[in-house]
C-alpha positions as CSV (number, residue, x, y, z in Angstrom):
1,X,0.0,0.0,0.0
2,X,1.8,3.3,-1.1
3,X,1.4,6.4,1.1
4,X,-0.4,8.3,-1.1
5,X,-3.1,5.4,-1.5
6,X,-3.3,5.6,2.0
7,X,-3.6,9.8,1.9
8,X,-6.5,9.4,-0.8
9,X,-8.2,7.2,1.4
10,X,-9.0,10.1,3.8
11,X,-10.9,12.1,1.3
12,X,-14.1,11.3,3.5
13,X,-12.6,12.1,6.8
14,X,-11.4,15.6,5.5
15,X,-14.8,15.8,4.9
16,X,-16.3,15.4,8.1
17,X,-14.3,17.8,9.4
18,X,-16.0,20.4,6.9
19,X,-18.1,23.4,8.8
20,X,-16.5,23.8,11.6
21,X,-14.6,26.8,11.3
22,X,-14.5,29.0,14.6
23,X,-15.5,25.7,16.3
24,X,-15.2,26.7,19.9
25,X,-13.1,23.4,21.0
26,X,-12.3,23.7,24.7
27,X,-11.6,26.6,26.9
28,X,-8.9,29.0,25.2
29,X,-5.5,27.8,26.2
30,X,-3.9,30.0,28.8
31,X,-0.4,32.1,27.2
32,X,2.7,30.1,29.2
33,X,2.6,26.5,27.7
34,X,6.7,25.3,28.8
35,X,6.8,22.2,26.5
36,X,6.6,21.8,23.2
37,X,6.6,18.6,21.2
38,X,8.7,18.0,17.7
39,X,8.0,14.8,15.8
40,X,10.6,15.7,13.3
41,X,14.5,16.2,13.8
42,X,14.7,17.4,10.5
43,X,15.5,21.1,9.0
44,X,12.1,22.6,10.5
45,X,12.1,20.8,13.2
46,X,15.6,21.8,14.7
47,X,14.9,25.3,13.5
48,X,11.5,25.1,15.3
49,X,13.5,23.8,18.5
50,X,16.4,26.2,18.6
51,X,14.1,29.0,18.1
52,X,11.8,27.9,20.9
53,X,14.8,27.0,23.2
54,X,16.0,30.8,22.6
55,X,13.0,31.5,24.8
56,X,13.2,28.7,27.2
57,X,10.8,26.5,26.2
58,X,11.5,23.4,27.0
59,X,11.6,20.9,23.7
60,X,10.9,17.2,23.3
61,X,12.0,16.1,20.1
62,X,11.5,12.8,18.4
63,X,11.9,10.9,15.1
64,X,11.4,7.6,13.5
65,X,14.6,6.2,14.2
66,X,14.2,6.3,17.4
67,X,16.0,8.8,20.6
68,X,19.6,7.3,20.7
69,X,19.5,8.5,16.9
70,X,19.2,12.4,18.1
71,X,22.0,13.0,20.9
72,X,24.6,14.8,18.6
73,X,21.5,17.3,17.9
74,X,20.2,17.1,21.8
75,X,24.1,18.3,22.4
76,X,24.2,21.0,20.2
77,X,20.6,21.8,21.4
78,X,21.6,22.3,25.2
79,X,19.7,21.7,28.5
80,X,16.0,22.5,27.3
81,X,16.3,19.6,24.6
82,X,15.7,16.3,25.2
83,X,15.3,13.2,22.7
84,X,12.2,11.0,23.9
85,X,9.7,8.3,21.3
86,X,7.2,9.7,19.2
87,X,4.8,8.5,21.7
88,X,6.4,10.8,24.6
89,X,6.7,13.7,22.9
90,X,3.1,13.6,21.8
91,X,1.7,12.9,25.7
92,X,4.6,15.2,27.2
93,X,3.8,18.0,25.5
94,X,1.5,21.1,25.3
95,X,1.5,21.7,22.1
96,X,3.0,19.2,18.9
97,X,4.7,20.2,15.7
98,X,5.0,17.7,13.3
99,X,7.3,18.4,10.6
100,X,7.7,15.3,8.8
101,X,7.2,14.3,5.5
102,X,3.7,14.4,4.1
103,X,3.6,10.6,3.1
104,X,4.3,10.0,6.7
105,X,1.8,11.3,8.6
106,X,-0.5,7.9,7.8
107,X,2.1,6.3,10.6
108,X,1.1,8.8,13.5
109,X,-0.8,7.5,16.0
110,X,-4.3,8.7,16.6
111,X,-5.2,8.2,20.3
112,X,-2.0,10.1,21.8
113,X,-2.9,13.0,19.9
114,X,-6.6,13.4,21.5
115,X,-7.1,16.8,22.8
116,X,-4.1,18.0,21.5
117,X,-3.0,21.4,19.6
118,X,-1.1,20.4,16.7
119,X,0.8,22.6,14.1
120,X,1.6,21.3,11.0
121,X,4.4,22.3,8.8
122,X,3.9,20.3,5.7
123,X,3.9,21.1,1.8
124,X,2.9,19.0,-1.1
125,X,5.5,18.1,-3.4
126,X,4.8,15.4,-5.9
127,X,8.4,14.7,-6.4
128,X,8.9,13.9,-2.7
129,X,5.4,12.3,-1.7
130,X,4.3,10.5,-4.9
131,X,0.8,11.6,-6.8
132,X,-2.1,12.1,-3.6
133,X,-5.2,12.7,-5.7
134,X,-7.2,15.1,-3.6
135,X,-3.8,17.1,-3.1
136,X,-3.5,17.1,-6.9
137,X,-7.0,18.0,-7.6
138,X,-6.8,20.8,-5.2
139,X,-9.9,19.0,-3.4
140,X,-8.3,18.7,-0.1
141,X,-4.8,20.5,1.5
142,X,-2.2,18.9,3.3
143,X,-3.2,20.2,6.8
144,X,-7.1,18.9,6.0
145,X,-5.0,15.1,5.5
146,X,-2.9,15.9,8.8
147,X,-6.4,16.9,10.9
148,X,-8.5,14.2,8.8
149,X,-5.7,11.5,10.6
150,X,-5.6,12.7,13.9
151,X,-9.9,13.5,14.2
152,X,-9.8,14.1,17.8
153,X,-7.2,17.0,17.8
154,X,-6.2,20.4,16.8
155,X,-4.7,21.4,13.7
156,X,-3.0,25.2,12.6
157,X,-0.6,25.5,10.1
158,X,2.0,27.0,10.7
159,X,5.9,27.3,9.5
160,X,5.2,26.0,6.2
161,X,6.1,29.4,4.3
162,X,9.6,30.4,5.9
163,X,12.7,28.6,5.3
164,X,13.8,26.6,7.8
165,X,17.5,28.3,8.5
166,X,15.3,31.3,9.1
167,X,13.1,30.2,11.7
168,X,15.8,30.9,14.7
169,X,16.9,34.3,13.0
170,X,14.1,36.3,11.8
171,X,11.9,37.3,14.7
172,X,12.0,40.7,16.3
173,X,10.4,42.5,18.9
174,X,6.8,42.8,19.0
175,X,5.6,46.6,18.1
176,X,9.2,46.3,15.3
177,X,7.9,47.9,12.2
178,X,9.6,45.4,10.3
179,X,8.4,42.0,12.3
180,X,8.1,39.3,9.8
181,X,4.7,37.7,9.4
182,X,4.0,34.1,9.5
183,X,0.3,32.7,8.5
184,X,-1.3,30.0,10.3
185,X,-4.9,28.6,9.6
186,X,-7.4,26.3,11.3
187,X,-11.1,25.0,12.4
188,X,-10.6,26.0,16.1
189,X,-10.4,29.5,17.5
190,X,-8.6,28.4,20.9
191,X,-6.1,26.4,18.9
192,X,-4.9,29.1,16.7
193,X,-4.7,32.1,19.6
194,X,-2.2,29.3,21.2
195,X,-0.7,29.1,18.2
196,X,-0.5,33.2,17.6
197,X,0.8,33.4,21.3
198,X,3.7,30.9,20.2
199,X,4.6,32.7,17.0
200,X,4.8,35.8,19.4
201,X,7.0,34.2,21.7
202,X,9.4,33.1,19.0
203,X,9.0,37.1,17.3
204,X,6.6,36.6,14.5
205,X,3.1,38.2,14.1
206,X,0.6,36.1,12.6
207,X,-1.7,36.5,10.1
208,X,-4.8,34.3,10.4
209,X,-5.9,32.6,6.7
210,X,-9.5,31.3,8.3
211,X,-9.9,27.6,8.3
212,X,-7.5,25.0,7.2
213,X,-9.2,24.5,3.3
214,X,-7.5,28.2,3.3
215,X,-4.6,27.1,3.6
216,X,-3.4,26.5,0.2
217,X,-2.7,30.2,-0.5
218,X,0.6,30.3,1.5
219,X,1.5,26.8,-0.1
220,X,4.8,26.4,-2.6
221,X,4.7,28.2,-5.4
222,X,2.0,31.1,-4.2
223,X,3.4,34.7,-4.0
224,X,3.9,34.5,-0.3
225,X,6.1,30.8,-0.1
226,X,9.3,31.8,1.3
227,X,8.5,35.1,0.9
228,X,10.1,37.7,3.5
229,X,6.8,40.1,4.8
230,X,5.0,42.0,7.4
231,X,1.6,41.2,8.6
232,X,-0.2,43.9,6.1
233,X,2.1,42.7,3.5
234,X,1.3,39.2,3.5
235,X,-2.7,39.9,4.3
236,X,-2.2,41.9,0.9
237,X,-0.6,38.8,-0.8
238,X,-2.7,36.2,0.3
239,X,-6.2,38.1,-0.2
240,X,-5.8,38.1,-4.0
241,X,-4.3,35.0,-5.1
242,X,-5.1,32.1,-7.7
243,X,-4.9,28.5,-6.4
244,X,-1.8,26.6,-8.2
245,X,-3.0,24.6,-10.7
246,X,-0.5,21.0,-9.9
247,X,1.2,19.9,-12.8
């Protein structure tokens, strides 16, 4: 079974979770969540960890391969790192990024996840992940697949449209007329205030897309991937914009 088969399979799923933008979810989050979870020990998810250790979070970070595969990066990542199982990192934490490839995700475990505020940093690249028909038919995006998979918890975008090396450099003070922007999207409101209160921390504003079927307008190849730009800049880029037509 390839993993985009398995991708395709949750056209019904992303479905279901159709309508329920601004769904209220539980009680907002309150700002000073201390752990947050990596699945991912890749480009964004070291960047996402040294920018996060910069203001003392503390990180879990995991992989596939398992935690005795992540101590040169836990070393160079200091005190506030530490490599744990997918499994721990998930529980452990208040709040998950996965950055892992997008064929991947079919392999994350559900129950874990339940309750939990999860950002997702993926992209769609056919090259990488093989054809996934809703993806390709701009019928779905890949954080609808990411929240279709894990039903019970809460997905934002977010750190999909800044390159990774970037991530640990680029914030600034808040009020800094120059601040760079970073969008996030999602069906929950409490889910993406924690999420804006996280981007803050790290020295981003955020500029809020609406639900995740909005998310494709900060995908590759729209004006604003990779593209350096302040919250009214990128509200102006991603308010008139043509979905990309996959080739």
């Amino acid at each position: 079974m390839t993993a985009a088969w398995q991708l395709a399979r949750t056209t019904a799923r992303v479905r279901d979770c159709e309508g329920i933008w601004n769904a209220p979810g539980p009680p907002n989050v309150p700002r000073g969540m201390t752990t947050i979870g990596i699945i991912g020990s890749g480009n964004i998810g070291s960047n996402v960890a040294r920018a996060a250790i910069a203001q003392e979070y503390e990180v879990l970070i995991a992989n596939s391969r398992g935690p005795d595969t992540l101590q040169d990066l836990i070393k160079e990542l200091g005190d506030f790192a530490t490599a744990v199982t997918v499994e721990e990192a998930i529980r452990r934490s208040d709040m998950v990024l996965v950055a892992i490839p997008l064929g991947a995700i079919t392999e994350l475990p559900v129950e874990p996840f339940e309750d939990k505020i999860v950002m997702d940093a993926n992209n769609y690249y056919p090259e990488r992940d093989g054809r996934i028909e809703v993806l390709h038919n701009n019928e779905s995006t890949t954080s609808e697949l990411l929240q279709a998979r894990l039903p019970y918890s809460y997905v934002v975008k977010a750190f999909n449209n800044i390159y990774a090396k970037q991530i640990p450099t680029d914030g600034l003070p808040k009020g800094d007329p120059n601040r760079r922007a970073l969008p996030i999207a999602g069906n929950h409101a409490h889910a993406r205030v924690a999420v804006s209160d996280f981007l803050d921390d790290l020295g981003f504003d955020a500029v809020d897309l609406g639900p995740l079927s909005e998310s494709w307008r900060v995908e590759r190849d729209t004006p604003a991937y990779g593209k350096r730009t302040t919250a009214e800049q990128l509200r102006q880029l991603t308010a008139d914009v043509e979905r990309v037509q996959q080739v």
